[in-house]
N, CA, C and O atoms as a Tinker XYZ file with bonds, in Angstrom:
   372  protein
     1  N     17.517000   10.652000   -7.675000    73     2
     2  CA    18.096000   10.668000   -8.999000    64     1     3
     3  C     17.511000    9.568000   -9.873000    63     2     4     5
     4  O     17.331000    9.699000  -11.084000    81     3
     5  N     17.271000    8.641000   -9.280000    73     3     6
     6  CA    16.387000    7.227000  -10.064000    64     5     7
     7  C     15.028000    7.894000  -10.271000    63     6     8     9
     8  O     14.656000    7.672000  -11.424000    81     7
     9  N     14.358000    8.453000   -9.749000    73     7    10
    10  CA    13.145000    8.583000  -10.486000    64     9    11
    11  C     12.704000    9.274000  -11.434000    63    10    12    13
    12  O     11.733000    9.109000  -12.173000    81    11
    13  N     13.891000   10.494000  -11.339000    73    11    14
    14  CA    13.282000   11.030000  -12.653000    64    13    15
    15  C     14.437000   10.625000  -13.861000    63    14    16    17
    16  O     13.992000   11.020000  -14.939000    81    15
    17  N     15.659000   10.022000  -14.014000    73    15    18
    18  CA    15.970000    8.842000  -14.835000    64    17    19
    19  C     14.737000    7.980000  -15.699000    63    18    20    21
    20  O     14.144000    8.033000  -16.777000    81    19
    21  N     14.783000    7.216000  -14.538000    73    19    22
    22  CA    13.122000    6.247000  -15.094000    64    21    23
    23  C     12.005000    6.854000  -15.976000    63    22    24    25
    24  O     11.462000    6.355000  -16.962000    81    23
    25  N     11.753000    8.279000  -15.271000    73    23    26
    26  CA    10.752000    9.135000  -16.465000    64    25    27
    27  C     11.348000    9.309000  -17.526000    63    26    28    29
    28  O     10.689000    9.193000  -18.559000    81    27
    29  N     12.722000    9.629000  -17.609000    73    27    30
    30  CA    13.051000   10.170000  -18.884000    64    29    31
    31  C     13.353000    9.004000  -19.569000    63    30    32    33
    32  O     13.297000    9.216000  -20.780000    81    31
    33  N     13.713000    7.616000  -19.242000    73    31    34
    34  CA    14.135000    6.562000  -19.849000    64    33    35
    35  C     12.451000    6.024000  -20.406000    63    34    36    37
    36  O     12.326000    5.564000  -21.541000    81    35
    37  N     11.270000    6.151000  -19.487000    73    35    38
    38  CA     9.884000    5.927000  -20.111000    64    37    39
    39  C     10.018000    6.317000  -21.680000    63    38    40    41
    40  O     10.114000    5.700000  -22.741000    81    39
    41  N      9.968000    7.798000  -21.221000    73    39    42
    42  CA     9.635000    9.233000  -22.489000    64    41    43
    43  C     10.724000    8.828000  -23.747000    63    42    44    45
    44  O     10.383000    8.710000  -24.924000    81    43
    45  N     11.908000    8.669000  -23.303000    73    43    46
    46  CA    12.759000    8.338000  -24.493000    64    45    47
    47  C     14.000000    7.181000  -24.148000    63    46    48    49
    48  O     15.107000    7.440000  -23.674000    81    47
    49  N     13.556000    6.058000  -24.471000    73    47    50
    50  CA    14.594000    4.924000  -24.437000    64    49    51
    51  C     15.908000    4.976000  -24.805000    63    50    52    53
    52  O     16.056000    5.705000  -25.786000    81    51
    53  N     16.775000    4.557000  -24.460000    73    51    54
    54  CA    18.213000    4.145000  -25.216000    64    53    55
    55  C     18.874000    2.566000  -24.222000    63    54    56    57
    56  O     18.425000    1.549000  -23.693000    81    55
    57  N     19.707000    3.008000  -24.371000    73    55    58
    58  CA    20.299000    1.500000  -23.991000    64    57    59
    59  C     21.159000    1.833000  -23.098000    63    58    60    61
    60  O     21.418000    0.904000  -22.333000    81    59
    61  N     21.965000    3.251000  -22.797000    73    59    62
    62  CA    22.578000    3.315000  -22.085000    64    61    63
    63  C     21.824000    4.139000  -20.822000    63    62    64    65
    64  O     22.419000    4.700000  -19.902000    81    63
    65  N     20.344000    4.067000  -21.013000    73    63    66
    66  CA    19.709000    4.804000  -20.251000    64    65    67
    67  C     18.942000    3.533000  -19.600000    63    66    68    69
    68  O     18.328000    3.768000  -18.559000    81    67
    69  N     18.922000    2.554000  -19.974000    73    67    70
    70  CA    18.121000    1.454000  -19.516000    64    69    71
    71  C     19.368000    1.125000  -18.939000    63    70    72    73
    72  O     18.963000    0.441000  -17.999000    81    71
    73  N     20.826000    1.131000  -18.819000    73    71    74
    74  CA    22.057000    0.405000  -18.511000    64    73    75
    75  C     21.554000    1.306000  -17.515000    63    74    76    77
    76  O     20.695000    0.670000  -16.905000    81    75
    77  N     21.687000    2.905000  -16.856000    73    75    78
    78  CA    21.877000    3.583000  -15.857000    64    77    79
    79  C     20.922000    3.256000  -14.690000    63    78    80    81
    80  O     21.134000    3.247000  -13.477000    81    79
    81  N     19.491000    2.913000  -15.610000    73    79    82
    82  CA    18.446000    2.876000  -14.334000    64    81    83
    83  C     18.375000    1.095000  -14.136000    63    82    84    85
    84  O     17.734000    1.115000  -13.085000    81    83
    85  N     18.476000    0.381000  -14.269000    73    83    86
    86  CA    19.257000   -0.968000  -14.078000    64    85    87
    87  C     19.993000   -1.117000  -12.815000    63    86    88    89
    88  O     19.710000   -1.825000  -11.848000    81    87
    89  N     20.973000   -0.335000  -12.990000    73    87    90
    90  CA    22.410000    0.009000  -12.139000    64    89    91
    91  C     21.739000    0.618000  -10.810000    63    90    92    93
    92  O     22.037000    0.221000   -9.683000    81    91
    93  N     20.889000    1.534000  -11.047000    73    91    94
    94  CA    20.203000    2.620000   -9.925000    64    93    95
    95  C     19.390000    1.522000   -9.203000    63    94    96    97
    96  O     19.450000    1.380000   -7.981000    81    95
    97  N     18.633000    0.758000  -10.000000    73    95    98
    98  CA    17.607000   -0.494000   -9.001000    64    97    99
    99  C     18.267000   -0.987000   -8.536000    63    98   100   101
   100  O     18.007000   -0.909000   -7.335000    81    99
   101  N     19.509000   -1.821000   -8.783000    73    99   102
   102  CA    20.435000   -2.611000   -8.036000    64   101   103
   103  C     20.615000   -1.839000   -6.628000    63   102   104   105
   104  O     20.059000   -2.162000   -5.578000    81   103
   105  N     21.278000   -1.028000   -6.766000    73   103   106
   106  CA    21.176000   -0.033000   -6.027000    64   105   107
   107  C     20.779000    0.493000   -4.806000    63   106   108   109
   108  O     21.453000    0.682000   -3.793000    81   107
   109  N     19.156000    0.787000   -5.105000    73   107   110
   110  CA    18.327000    0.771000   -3.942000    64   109   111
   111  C     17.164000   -0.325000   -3.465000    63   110   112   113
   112  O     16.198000   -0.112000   -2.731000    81   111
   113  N     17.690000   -1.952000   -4.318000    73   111   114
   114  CA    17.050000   -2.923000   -3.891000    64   113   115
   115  C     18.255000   -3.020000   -2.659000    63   114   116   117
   116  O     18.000000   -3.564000   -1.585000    81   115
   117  N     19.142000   -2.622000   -2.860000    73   115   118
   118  CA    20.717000   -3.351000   -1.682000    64   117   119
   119  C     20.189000   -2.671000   -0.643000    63   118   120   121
   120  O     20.222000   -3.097000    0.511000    81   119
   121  N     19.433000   -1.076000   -1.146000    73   119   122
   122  CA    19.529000   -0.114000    0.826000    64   121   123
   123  C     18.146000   -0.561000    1.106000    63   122   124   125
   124  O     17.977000   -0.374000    2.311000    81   123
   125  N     16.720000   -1.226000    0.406000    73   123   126
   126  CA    15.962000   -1.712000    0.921000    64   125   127
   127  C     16.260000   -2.895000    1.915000    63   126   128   129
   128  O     15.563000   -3.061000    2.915000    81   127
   129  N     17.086000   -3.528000    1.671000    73   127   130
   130  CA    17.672000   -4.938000    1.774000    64   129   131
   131  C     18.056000   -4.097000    3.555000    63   130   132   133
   132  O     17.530000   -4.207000    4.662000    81   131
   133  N     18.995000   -3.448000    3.118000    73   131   134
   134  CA    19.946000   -2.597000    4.484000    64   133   135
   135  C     18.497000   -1.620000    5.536000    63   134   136   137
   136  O     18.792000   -1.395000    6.709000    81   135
   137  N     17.375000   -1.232000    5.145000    73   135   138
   138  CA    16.902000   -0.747000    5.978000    64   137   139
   139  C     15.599000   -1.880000    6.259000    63   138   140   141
   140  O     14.789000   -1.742000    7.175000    81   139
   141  N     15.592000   -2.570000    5.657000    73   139   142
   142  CA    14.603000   -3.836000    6.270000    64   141   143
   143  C     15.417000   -4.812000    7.471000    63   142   144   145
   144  O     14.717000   -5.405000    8.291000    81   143
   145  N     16.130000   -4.874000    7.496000    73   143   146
   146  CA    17.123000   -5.433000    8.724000    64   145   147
   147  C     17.523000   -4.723000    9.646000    63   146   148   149
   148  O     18.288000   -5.137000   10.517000    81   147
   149  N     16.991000   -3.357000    9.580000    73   147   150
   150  CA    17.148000   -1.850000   10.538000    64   149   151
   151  C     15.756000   -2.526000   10.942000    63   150   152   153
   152  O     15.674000   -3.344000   11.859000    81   151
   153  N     14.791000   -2.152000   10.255000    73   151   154
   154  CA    13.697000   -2.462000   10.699000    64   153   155
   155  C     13.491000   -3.446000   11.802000    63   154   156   157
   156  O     13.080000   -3.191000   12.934000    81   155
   157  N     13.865000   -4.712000   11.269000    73   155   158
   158  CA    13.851000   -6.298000   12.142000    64   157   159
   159  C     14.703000   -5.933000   13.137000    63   158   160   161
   160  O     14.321000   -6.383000   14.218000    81   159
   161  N     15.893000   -5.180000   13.219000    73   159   162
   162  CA    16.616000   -5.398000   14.559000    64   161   163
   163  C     15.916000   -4.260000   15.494000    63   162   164   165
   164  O     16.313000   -4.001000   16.630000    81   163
   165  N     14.579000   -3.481000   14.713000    73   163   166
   166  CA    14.096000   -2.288000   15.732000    64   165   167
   167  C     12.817000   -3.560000   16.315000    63   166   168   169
   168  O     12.435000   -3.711000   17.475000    81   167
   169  N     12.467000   -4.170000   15.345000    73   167   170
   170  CA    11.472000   -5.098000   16.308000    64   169   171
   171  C     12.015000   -5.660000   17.194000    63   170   172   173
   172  O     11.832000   -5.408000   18.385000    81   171
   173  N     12.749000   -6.488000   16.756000    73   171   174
   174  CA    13.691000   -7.269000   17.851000    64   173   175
   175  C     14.215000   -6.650000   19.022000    63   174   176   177
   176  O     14.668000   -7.211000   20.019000    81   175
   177  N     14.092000   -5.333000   18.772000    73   175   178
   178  CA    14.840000   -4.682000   20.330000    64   177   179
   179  C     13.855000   -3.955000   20.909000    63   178   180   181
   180  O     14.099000   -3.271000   21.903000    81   179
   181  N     12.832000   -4.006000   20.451000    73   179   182
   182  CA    11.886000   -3.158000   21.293000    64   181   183
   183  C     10.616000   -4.714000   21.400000    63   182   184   185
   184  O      9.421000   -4.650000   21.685000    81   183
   185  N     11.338000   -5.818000   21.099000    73   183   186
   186  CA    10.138000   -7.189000   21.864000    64   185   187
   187  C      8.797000   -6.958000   20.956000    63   186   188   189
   188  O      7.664000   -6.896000   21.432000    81   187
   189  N      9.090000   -6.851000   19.688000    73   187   190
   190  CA     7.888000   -7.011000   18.683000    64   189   191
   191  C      6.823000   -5.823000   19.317000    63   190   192   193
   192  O      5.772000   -6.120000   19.884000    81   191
   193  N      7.303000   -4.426000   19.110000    73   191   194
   194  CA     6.584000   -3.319000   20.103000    64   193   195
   195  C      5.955000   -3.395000   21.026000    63   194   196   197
   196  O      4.944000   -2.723000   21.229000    81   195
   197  N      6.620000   -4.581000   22.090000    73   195   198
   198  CA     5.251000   -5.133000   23.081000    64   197   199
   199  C      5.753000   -3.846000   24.116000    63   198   200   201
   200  O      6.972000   -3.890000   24.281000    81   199
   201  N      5.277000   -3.036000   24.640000    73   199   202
   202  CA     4.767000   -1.845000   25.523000    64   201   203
   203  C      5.103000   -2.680000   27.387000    63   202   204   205
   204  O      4.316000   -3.522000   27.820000    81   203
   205  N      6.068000   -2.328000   28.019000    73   203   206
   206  CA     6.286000   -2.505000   29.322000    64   205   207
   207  C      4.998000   -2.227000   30.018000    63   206   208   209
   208  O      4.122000   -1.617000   29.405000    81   207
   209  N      4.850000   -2.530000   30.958000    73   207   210
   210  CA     3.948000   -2.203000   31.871000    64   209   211
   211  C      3.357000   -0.448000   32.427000    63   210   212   213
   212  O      2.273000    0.095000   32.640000    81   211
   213  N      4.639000   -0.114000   32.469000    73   211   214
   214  CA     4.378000    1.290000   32.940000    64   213   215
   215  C      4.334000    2.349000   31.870000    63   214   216   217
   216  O      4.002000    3.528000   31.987000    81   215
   217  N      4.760000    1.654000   30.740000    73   215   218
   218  CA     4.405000    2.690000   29.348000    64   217   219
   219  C      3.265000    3.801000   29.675000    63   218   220   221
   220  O      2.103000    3.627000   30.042000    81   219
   221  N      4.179000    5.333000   29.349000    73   219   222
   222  CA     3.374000    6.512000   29.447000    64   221   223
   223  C      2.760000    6.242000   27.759000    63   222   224   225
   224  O      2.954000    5.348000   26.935000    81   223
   225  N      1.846000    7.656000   27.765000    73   223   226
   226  CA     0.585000    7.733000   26.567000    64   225   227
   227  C      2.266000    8.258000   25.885000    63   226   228   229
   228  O      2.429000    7.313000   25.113000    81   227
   229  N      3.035000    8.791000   25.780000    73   227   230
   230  CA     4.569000    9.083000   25.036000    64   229   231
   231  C      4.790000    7.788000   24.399000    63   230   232   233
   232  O      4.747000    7.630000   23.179000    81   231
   233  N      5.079000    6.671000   25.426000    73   231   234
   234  CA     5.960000    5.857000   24.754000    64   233   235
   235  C      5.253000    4.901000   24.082000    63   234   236   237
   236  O      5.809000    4.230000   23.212000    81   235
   237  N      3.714000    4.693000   24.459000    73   235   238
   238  CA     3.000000    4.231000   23.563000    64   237   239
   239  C      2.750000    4.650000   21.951000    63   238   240   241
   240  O      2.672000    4.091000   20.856000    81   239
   241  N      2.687000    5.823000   22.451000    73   239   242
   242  CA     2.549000    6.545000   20.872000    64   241   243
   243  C      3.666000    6.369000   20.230000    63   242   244   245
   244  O      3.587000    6.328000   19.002000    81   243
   245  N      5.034000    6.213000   20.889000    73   243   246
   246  CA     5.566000    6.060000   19.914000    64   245   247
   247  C      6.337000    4.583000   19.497000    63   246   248   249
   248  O      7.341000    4.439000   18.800000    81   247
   249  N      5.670000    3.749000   20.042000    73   247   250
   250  CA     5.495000    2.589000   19.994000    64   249   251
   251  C      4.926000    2.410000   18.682000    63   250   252   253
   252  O      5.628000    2.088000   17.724000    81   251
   253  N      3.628000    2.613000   18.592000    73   251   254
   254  CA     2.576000    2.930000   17.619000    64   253   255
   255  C      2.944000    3.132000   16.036000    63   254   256   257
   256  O      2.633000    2.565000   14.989000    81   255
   257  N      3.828000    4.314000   16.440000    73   255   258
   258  CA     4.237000    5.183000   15.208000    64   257   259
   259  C      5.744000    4.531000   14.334000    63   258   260   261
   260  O      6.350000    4.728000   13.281000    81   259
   261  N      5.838000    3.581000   15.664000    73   259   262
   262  CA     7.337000    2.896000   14.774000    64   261   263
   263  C      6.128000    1.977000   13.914000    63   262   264   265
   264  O      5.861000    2.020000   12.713000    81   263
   265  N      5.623000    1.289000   14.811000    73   263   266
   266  CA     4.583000   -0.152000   13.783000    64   265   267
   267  C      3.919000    0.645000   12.284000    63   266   268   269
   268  O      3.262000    0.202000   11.342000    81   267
   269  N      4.331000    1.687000   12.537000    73   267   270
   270  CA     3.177000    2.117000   11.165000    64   269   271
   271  C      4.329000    2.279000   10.385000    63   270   272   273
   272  O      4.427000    1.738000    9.284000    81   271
   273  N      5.575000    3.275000   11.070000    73   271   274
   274  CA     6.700000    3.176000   10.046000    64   273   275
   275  C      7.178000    2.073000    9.232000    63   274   276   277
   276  O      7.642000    2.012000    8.094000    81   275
   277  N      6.877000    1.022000   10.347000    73   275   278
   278  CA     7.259000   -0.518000    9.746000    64   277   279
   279  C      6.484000   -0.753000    8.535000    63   278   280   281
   280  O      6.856000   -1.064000    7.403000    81   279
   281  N      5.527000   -0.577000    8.933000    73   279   282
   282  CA     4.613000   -1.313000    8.001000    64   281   283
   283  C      4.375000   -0.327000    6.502000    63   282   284   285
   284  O      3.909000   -0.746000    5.443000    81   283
   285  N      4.852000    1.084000    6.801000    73   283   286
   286  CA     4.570000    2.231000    5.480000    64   285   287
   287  C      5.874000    1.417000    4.582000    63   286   288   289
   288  O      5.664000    0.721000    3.589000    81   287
   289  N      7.339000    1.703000    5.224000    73   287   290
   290  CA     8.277000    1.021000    4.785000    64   289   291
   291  C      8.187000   -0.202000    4.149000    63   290   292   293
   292  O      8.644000   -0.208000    3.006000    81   291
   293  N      7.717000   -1.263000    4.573000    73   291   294
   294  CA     7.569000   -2.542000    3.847000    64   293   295
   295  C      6.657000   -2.800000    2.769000    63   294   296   297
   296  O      6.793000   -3.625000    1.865000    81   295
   297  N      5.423000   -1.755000    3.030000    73   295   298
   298  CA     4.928000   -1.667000    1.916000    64   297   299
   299  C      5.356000   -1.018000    0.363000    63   298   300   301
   300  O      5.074000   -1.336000   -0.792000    81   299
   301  N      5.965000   -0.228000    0.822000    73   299   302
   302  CA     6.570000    0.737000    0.107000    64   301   303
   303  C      7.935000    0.260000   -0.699000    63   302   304   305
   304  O      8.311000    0.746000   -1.766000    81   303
   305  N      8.684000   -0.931000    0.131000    73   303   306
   306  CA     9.912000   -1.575000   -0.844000    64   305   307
   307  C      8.891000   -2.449000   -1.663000    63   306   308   309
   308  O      9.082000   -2.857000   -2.808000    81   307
   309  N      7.871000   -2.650000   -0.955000    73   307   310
   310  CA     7.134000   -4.277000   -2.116000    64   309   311
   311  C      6.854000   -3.539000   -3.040000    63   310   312   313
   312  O      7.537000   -3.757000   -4.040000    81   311
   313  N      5.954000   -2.557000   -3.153000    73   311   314
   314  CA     5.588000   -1.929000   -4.353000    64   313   315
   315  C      7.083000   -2.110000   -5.362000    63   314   316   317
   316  O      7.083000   -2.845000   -6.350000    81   315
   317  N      8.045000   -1.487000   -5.018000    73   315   318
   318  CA     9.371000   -0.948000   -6.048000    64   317   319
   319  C      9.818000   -1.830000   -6.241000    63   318   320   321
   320  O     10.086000   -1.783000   -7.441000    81   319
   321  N     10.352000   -3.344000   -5.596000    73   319   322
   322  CA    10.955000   -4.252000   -5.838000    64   321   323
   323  C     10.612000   -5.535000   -6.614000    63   322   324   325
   324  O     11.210000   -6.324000   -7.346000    81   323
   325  N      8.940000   -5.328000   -5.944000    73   323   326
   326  CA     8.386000   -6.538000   -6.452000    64   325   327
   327  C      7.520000   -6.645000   -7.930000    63   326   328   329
   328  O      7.201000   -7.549000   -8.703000    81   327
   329  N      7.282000   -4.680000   -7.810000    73   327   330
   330  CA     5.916000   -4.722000   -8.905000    64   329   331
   331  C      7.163000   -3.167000   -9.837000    63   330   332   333
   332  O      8.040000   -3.517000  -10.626000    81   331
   333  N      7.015000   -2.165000   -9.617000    73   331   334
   334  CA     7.906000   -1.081000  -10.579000    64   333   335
   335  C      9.089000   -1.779000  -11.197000    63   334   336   337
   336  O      9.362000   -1.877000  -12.393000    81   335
   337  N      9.853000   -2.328000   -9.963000    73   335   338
   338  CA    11.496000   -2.857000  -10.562000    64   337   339
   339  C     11.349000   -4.113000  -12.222000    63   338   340   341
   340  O     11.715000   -4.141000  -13.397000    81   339
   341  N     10.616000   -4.902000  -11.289000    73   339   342
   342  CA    10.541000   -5.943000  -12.588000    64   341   343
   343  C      9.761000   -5.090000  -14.106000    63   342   344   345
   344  O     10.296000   -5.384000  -15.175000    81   343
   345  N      8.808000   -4.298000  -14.152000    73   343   346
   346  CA     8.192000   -3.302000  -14.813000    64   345   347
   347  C      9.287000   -2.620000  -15.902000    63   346   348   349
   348  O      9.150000   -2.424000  -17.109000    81   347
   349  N     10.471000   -2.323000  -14.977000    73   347   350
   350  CA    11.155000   -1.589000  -15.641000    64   349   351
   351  C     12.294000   -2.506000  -16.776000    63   350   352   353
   352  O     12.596000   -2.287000  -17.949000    81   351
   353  N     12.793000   -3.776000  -15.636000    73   351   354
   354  CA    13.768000   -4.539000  -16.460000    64   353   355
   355  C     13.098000   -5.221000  -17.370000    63   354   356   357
   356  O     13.893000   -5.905000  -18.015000    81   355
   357  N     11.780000   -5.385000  -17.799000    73   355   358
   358  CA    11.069000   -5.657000  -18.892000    64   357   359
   359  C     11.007000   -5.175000  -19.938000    63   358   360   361
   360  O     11.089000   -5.822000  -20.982000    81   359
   361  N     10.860000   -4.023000  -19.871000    73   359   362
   362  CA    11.071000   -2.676000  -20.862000    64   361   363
   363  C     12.570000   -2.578000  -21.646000    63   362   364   365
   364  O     12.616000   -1.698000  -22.505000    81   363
   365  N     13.709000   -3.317000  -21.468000    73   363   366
   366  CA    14.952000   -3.315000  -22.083000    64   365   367
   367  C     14.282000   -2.944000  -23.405000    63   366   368   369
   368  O     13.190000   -3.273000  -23.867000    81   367
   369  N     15.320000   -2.112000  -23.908000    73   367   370
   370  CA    15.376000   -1.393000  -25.254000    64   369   371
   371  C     16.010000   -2.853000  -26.156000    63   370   372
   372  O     16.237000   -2.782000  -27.363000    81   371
């Protein structure tokens, strides 16, 4: 629902449309906040993906595939939080 808000608040400003998508960043900076500490407690419980000894080609892979999730995820809040979000609260009408 925030993103296409944001387009339409681009295309045509108001104030109570800059109030809504404001409200919406707050928002999903809190569930970035909430799934980056999902994240850390998945490192933390799987020993910084360090792979047991007897790890099959399964549990490696999916060893693997969490580290990339990690890392798609974290990239992916920096972009919105650090570089779009501020982008947008600049733009106040």
């Amino acid at each position: 629902m925030l993103f296409p808000l944001l387009k339409q608040y681009a295309s045509q400003p108001t104030v109570e449309m800059y109030e809504q998508a404001i409200k919406g960043l707050h928002e999903l900076e809190s569930d970035h906040s909430a799934v980056g500490d999902y994240l850390k407690e998945m490192r933390a419980i799987t020993n910084e993906y360090t792979l047991p000894p007897e790890a099959c080609r399964t549990f490696t892979l999916t060893y693997h595939k969490l580290g990339e999730l990690e890392s798609d995820l974290f990239q992916h809040i920096h972009l919105e939080n650090n570089i779009l979000f501020p982008r947008i609260e600049e733009q106040q009408v």
